[in-house]
VOGU-3710 file (C-alpha; in Angstrom, 3 decimals, decimal comma):
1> xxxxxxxxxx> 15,748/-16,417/-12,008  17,044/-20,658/-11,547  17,943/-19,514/-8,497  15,085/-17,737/-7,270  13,355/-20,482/-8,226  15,391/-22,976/-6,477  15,911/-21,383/-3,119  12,149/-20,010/-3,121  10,730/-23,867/-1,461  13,854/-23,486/0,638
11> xxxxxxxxxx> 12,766/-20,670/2,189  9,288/-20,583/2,887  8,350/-24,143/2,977  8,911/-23,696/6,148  6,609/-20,686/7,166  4,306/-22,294/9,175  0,169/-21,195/7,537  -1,948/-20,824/10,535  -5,637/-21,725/9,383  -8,505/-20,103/11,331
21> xxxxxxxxxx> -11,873/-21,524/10,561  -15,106/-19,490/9,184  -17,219/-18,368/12,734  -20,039/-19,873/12,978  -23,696/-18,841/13,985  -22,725/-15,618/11,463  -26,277/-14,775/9,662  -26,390/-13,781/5,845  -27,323/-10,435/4,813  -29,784/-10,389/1,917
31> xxxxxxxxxx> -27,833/-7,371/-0,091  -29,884/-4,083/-0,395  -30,542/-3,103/-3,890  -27,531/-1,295/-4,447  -26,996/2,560/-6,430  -23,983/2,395/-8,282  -23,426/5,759/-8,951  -20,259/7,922/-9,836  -19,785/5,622/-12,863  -21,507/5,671/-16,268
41> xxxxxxxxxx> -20,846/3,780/-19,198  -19,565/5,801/-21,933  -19,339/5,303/-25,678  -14,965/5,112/-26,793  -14,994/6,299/-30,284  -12,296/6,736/-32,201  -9,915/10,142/-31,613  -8,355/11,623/-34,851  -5,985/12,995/-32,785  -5,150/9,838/-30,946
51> xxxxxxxxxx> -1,769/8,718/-32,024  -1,907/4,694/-33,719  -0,186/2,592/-35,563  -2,087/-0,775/-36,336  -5,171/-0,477/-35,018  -6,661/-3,014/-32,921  -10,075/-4,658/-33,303  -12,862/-2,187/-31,300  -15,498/-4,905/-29,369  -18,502/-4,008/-28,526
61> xxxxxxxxxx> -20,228/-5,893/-25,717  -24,066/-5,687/-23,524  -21,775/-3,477/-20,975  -19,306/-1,330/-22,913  -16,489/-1,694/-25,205  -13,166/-2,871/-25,690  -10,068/-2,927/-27,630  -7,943/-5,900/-28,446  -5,506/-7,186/-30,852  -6,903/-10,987/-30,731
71> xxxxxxxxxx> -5,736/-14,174/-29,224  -2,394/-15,219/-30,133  -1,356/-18,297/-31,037  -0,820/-19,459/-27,437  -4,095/-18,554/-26,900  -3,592/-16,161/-24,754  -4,875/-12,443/-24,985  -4,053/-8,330/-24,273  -7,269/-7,068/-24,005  -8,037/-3,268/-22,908
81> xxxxxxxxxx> -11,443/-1,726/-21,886  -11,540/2,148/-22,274  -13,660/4,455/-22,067  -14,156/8,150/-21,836  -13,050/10,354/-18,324  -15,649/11,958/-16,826  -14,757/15,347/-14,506  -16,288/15,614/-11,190  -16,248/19,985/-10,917  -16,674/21,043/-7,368
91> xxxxxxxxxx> -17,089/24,871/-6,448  -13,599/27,145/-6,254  -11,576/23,476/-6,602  -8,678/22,791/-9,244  -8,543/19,048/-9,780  -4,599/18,621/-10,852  -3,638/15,867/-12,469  -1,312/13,643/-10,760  0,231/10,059/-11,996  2,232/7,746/-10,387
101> xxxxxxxxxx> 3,968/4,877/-12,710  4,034/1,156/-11,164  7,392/0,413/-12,018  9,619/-1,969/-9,869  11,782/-4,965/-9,468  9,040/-6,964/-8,509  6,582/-6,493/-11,370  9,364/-4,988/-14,144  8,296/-2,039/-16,191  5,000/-0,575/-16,509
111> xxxxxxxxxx> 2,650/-0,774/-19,994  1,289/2,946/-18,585  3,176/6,719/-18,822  2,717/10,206/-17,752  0,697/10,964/-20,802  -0,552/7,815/-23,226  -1,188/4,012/-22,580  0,026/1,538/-24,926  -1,786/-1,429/-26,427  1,396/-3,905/-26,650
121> xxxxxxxxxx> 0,577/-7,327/-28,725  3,583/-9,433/-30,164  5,431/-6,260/-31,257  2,736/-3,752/-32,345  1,676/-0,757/-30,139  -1,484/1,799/-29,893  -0,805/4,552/-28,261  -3,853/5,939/-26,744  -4,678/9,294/-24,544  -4,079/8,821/-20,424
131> xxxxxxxxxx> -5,623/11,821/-19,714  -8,725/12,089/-22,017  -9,412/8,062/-21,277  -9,887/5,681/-18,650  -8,294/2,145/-18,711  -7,925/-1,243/-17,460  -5,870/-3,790/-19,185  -6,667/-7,441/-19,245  -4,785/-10,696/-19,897  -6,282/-13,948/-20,416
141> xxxxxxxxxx> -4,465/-17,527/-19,835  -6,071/-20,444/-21,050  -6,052/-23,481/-18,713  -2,804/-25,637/-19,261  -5,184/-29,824/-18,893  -8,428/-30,123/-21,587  -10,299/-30,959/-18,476  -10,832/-27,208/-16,761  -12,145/-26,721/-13,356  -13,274/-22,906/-14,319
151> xxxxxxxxxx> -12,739/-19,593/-14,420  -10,163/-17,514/-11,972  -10,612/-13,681/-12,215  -7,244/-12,492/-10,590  -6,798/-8,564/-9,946  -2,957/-7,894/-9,140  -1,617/-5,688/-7,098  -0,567/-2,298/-7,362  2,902/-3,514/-8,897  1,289/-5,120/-11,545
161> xxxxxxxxxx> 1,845/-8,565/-11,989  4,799/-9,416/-10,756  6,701/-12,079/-11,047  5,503/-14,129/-8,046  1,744/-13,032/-9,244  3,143/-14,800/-12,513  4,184/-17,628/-10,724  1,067/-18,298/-8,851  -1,356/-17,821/-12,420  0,998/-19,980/-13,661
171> xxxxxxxxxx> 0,298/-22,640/-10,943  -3,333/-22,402/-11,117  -3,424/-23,014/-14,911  -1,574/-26,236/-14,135  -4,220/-26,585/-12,189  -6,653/-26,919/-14,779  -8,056/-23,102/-14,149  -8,035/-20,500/-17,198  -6,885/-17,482/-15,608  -8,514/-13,394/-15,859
181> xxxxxxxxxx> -5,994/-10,996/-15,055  -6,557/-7,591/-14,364  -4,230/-4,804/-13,847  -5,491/-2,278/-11,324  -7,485/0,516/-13,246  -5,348/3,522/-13,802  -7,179/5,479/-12,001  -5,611/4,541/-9,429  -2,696/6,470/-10,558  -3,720/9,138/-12,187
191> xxxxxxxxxx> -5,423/10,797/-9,090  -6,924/14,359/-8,516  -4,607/16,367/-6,263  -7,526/19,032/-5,440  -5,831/22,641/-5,158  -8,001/25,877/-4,230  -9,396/28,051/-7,802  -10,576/30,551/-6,198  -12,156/31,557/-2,634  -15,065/29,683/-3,433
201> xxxxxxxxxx> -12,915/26,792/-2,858  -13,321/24,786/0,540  -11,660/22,002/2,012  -15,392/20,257/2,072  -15,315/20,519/-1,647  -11,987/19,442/-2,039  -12,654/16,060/0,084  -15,701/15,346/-2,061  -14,118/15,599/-5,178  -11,277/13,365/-3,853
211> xxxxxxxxxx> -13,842/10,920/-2,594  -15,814/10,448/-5,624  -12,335/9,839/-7,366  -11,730/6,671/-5,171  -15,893/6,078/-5,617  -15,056/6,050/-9,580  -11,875/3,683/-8,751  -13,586/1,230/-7,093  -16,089/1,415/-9,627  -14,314/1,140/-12,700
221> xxxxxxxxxx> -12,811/-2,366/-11,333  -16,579/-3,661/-11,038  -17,860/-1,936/-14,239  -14,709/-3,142/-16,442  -14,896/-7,146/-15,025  -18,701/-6,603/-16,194  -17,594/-5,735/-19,552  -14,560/-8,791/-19,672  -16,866/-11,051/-18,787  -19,263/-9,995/-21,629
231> xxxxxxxxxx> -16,330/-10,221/-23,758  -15,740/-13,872/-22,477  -19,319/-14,941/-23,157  -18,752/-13,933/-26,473  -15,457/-15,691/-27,188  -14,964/-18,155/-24,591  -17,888/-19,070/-23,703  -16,762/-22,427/-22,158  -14,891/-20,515/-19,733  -18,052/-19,462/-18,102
241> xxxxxxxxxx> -19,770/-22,622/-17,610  -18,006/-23,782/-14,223  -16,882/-22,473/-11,307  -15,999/-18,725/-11,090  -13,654/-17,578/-8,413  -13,047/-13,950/-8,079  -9,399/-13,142/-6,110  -7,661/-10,207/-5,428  -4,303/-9,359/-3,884  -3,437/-5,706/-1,486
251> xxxxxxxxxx> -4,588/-2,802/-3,829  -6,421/-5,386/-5,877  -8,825/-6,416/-3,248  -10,527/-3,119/-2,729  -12,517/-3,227/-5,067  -13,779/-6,357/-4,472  -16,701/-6,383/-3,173  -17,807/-3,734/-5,346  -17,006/-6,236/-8,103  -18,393/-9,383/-6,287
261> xxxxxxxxxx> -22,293/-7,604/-5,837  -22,311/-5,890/-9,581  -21,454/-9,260/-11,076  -23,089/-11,189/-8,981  -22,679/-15,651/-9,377  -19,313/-16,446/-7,630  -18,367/-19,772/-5,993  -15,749/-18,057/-4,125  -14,098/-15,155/-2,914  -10,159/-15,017/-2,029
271> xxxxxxxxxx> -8,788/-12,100/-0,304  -5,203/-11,375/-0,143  -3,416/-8,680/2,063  -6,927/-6,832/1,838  -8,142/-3,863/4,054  -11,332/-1,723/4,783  -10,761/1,610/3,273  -8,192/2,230/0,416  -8,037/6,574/0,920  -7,378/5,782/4,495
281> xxxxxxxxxx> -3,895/3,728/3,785  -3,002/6,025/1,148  -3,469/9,156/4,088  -1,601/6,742/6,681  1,265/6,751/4,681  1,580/3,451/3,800  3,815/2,017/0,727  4,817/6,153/0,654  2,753/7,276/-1,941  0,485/10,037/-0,037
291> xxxxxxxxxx> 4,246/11,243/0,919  4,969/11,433/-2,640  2,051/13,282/-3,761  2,521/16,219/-0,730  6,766/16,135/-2,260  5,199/16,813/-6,020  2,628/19,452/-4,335  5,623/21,129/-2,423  7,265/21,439/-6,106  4,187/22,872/-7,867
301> xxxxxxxxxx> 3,536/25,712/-5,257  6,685/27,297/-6,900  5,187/27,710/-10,131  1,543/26,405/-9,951  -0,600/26,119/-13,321  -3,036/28,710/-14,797  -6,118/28,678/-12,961  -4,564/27,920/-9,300  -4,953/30,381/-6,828  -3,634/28,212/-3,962
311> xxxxxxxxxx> -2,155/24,800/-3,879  -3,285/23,484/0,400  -0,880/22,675/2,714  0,098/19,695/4,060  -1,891/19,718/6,866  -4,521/20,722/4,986  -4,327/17,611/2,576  -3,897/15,353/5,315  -7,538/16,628/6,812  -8,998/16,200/3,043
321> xxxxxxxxxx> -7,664/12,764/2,583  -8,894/12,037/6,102  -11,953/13,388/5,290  -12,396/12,130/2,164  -12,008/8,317/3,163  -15,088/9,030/5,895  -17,068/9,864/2,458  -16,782/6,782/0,431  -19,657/4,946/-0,343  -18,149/1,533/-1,812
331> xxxxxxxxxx> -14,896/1,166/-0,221  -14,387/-2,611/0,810  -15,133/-2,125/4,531  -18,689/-0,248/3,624  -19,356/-3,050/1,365  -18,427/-6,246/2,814  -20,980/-6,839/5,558  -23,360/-7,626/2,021  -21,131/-10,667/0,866  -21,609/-12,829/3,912
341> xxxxxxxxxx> -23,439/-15,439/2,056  -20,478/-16,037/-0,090  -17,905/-18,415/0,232  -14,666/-16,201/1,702  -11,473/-16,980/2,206  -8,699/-14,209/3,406  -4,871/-14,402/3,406  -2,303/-12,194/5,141  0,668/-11,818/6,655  1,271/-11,536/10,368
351> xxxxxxxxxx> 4,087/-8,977/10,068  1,995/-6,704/6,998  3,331/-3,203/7,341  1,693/-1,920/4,367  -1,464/-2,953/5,622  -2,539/-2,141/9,266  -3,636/-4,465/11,392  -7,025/-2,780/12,082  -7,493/-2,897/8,614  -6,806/-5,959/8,011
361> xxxxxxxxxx> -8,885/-7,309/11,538  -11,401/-5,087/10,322  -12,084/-6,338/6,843  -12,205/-9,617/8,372  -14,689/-8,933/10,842  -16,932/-7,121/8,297  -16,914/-10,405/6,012  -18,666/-12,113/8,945  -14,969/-13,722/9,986  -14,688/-15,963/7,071
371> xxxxxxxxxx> -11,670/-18,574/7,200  -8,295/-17,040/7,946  -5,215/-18,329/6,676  -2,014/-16,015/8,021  1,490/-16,850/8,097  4,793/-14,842/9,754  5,228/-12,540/6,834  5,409/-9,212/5,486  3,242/-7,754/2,736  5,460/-8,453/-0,210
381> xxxxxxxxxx> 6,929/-11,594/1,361  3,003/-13,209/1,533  3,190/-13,283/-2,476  5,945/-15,559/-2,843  4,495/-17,983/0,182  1,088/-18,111/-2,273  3,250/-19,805/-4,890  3,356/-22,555/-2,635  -0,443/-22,610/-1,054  -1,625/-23,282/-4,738
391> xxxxxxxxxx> -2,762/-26,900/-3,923  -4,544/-25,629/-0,744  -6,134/-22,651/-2,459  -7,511/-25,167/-5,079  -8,359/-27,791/-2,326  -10,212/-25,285/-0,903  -12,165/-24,153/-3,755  -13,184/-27,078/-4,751  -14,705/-28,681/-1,762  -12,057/-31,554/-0,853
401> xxxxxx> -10,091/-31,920/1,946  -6,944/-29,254/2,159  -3,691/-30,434/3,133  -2,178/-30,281/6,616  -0,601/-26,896/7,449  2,940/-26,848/6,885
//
């Protein structure tokens, strides 16, 4: 890790950050009053038959509720807000369950299994239900100077936080920023692979249930900021009294602008390695995961569970998926047009190949073509060259002059 850290300046201090202004002459759109449907707050009571071991302390807040096992002495905090799953029945359609664990050398080992989440907090554990309850996990950082500049809401990406995400929170603190961070919600890994229940079934039905799954996705990351920040203004309230800056890197900035226009009073907006329409790169292929789910749906066809009359080809997923992303209503590309009167910045890298470029050109030009700030790197590569645009992220914030680029 010295040397990572050593040779990390060495090698991308030289990257040269190409810094495209905001267009001008681009009008605001007032935001329509918007429906959030496909997500309802739901009372998390205590399960008998969830398995614990010391408890942590149950919040409630205006929004929802939370679990948590306190600050610790650093001041920092593992927070968790749960709440109940809701189903989503469609006609002749078998929603299986399917989970994918976030587990790599970039971010290290994941808090979340097959079938519980853990609470972890300075050697204690709660084990709670993955399949009966949704979650998001939290962390809180408290500015490292007494004089704070405000709060940052970071949502990682889809590796967690990993250990250039660290770095970067890390910087900002120094910064004089205390620092939100929130893990994607795990719905985004525990998806519904739709399979046919009987000859009711359709591949319409199939694409609607899978499209109000990513709805509920991009919902939960909206609904469950609503509820931290509750949780702030009841703890910290000093964190909420200057500027708020709400940032988001690859799977973390889809849901966005969902976020951004349920809670509405941000001074700025940072998108990093962002796109238009999250069901679309999982159908494209990209990062391998769609590829993964059609290997695991190959396997079940030889012995699929009670209540399965068919599991769909792959050709037959591909058209749901493809379907299914033309059905969204609050993916980041059907959303973004309504946060032109917000201060937007976007970040990505030249050579993305997680990302497409349409996507990426596209969520641009449906933010009104904020400022631009690319560099010639790939997606994972893009992390590790924010370590060192810190200064000119906070310049930027903040009003003052940013440095030359590099």
């Amino acid at each position: 890790m010295r040397f990572f850290c050593l040779i990390l300046p060495l090698l991308f201090s030289s990257c040269g950050v190409r810094i495209e202004q905001a267009a001008t002459g681009v009008s605001s759109l007032h935001p329509k009053q918007m429906s959030w449907k496909g997500w309802q707050t739901s009372t998390f009571a205590r399960d008998t038959k969830v398995k614990t071991s010391f408890d942590p302390d149950f919040v409630r807040t205006q929004s929802g509720e939370l679990v948590t096992y306190g600050p610790r002495l650093d001041g920092t905090e593992h927070f968790a807000v749960i709440s109940k799953r809701e189903e989503n029945p469609k006609t002749g359609i078998f929603p299986l369950r399917l989970s994918f664990i976030p587990t790599s050398m970039f971010a290290g080992p994941s808090p979340l299994d097959d079938s519980q989440n853990n609470l972890f907090a300075t050697g204690r554990k709660w084990f709670f239900s993955a399949f009966n309850f949704r979650s998001t996990f939290f962390d809180l950082y408290p500015a490292r100077t007494n004089d704070t500049k405000g709060l940052l809401v970071y949502h990682t990406s889809i590796m967690l936080l990993s250990a250039a995400e660290k770095r970067i929170i890390e910087n900002f603190r120094k910064k004089g920023w205390n620092v939100m961070v929130g893990l994607p919600p795990d719905s985004l890994y525990r998806i519904k692979l739709p399979a046919l229940a009987s000859a009711k079934g359709t591949t319409q039905g199939a694409a609607e249930l899978v499209a109000e799954d990513m709805d509920r996705h991009y919902l939960e990351q909206a609904r469950t900021t609503r509820v931290a920040l509750d949780y702030l203004a009841q703890t910290r309230p000093d964190w909420l009294t200057k500027k708020r800056v709400l940032m988001g890197t690859s799977a973390g900035t889809f849901g966005l602008p969902a976020e951004a226009l349920m809670n509405p009073g941000w001074d700025a907006l940072i998108f990093v390695s962002g796109g238009t329409n999250l069901l679309s790169l999982y159908e494209s292929g990209s990062a391998g995961l769609f590829k993964k789910s059609l290997q695991w749906a190959r396997h079940t066809r030889k012995a699929p569970p009670k209540g399965v009359t068919r599991i769909f080809s792959d050709e037959e997923y591909h058209e749901i998926f493809r379907k299914a992303a033309t059905m969204t209503n609050y993916h980041s590309g059907a959303l973004a047009p309504l946060l032109r009167d917000q201060k937007i910045l976007m970040i990505s890298g030249n050579l993305d190949q997680i990302i497409p470029k349409n996507q990426a050109l596209g969520l641009h030009q449906a933010l009104g073509k904020p400022e631009r700030w690319t560099a010639p790197l790939g997606h994972h590569l893009i992390a590790l060259q924010l370590i060192l645009e810190v200064d000119r992220m906070d310049q930027w914030i903040m009003n003052t002059q940013p440095q030359s680029p590099r």
